[in-house]
N, C-alpha and C positions, 0 to 999 in steps of 0.2 A: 727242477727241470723246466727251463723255457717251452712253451710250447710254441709251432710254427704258425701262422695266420695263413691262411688260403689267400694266393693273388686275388682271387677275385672281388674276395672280402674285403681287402687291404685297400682294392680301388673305391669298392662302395663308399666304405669310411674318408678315403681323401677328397669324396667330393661331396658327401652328403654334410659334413661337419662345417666345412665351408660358408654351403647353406644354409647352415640355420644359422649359423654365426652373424651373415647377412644379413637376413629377416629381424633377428634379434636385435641388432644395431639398428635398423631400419624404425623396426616398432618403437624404441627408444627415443629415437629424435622424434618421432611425431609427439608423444608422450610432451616431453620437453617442450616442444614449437608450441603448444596448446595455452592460451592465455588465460588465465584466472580473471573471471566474472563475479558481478554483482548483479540485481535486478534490481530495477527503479523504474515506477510508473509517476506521471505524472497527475497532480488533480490542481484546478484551475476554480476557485472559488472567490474572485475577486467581482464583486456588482457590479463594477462599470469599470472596469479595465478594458482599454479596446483589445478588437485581437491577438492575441500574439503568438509570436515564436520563440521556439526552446530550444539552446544551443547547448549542449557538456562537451566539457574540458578536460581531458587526462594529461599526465604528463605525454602518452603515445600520440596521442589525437582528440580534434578537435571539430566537431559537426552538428548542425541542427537535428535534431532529432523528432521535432514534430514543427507543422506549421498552421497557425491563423487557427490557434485555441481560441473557448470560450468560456463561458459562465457558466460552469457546472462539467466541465470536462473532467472526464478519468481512463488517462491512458490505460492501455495496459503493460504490462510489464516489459521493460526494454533491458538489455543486454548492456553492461556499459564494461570497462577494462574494471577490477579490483584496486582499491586504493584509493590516494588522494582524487577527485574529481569534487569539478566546481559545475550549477546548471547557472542560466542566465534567460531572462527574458527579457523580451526584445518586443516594441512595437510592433506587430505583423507586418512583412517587407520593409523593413528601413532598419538600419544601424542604432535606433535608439533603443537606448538599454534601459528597465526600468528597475530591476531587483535582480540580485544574484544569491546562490549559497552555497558554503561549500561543504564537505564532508567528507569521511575517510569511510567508503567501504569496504567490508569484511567477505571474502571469498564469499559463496551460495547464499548471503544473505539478503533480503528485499529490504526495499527503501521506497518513503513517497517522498516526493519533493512537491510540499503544499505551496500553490501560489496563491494568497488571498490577503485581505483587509483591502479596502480603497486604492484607485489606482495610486491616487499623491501621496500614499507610504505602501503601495506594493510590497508585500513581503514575500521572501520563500525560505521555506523552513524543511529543514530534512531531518525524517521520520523512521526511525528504523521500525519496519511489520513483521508479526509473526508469522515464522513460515512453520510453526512444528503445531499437532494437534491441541486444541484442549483436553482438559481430564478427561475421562471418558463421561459420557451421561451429560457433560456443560459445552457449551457454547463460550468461547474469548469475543467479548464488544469492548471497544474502544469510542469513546463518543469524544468529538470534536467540534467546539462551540467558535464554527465564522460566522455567525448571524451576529450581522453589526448593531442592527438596530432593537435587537429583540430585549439586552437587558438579560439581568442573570435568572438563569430557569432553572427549573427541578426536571428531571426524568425518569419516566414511569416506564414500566413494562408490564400490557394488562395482558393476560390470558383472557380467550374466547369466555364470554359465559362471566366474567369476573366484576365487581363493581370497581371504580376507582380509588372508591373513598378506602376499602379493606386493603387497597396496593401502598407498600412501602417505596418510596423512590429507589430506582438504582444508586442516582447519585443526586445531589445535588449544591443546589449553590456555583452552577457554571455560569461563567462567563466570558465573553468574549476572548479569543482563544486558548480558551482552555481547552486541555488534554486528561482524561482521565487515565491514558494507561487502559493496560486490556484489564476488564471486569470478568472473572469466571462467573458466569450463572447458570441452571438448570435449561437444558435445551427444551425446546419446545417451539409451540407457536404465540406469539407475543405481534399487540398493538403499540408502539411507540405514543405516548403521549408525555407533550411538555406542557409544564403549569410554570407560572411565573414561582419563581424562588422564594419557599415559603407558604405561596397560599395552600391554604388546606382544599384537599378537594371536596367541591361541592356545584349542587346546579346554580349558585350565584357566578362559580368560576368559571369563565369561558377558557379552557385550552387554549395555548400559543400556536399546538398544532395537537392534531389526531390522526393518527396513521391506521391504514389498512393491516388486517392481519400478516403476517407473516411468519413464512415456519422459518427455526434457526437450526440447522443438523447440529447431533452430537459432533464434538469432536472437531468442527470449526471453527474460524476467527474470520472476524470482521468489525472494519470501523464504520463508524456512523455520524457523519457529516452533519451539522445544524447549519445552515445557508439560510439569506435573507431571500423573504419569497419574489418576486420576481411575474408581475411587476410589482411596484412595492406597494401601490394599494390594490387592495386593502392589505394592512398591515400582516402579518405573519414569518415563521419562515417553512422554506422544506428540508427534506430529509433527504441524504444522499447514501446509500448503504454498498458499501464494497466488498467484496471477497479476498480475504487475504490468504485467507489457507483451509481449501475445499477438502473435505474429510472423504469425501465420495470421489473423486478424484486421486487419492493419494493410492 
């Protein structure tokens, strides 16, 4: 038995369906129109590079993205199209180009694009960063040796209260651009110190550097810059520490 529909009912249905059919299609195309991103910050570690600017390139577009950086800059994270993209650095104001890099980014994932070594071989190098937590209880460090003139170092991580001589290095044997990759270790608060590569620590060894305490959260990542100090006498270098992925923020 067919049952009858109520006019009334019959009208509801011929215009409510309509509309959501509408909306539906609507959400759809925005959905669609939406471009898949990367993130990429920039950091500028070049001693005596003058100014400069930083231009990325996608297949879509093409624009500066920061102006009249310096020695020790660290963007922070910029939006670019996903995919093939090229950055370029440019003498601040003027069309001269002094290094480029390019790189294929991967949807939601971060990138640095390192500018360092001397301006007369200006380099940039692209870095992919962790954006996902460490284990839980550690801390992800990544250390990156641009100290030109330091020579290969050891690196330490002293807890408050700790001797040096009883601390194992995190890593060593770096040198000039070198990249360890993220290092899981136990979170806490830790002094960065660097000794030249190899010497045993003792009060004959002067450190290359000695840093202030600092706490590391569970559960984050961060890279750790070695720069030449600035100005260069007295000889040393500094430490540059960034936040790649804040566990108190997630």
């Amino acid at each position: 038995m067919q049952l009858a529909i109520p006019q009334f009912v019959e009208r509801t249905i011929r215009f409510v369906v309509p509309v959501i059919l509408a909306i539906t299609l609507a959400g759809c195309q925005s959905v669609v129109g939406i471009r898949p991103v990367s993130q990429v910050r920039i950091i500028d570690v070049s001693p005596d590079a003058p100014a400069l600017d930083i231009y990325q390139s996608s297949p879509q577009s093409s624009s500066a993205v920061l102006y009249n950086i310096g020695f020790g800059t660290v963007s922070s994270y910029i939006s670019v199209p996903a995919g093939a993209n090229s950055h370029a650095a440019y003498v601040a104001g003027t069309q001269q180009q002094l290094a480029t890099a390019r790189g294929n980014f991967a949807i939601g994932s971060q990138y640095t694009v390192l500018t360092g070594n001397i301006s007369a071989s200006l380099q940039m190098t692209v870095l992919k960063d962790q954006s996902f937590p460490a284990p839980s209880g550690q801390v992800a460090l990544r250390f990156l040796d641009q100290a030109n003139r330091a020579g290969s170092v050891d690196i330490y991580l002293v807890p408050p209260g700790s001797a040096l001589a009883r601390i194992s290095p995190i890593d060593t044997g770096l040198s000039f651009s070198s990249n360890t990759g993220y290092i899981n270790t136990p979170s806490g608060t830790y002094s960065i110190v660097v000794l030249p590569a190899g010497a045993v620590p003792s009060s004959a060894v002067a450190p290359i550097y000695t840093g202030s305490q600092m706490s590391y959260t569970g559960g984050s990542a961060h890279t750790i810059l070695l720069i030449d100090q600035q100005p260069a006498t007295p000889f040393g270098v500094q430490v540059i520490t960034t936040n790649d992925y804040d566990s108190t923020a997630s």
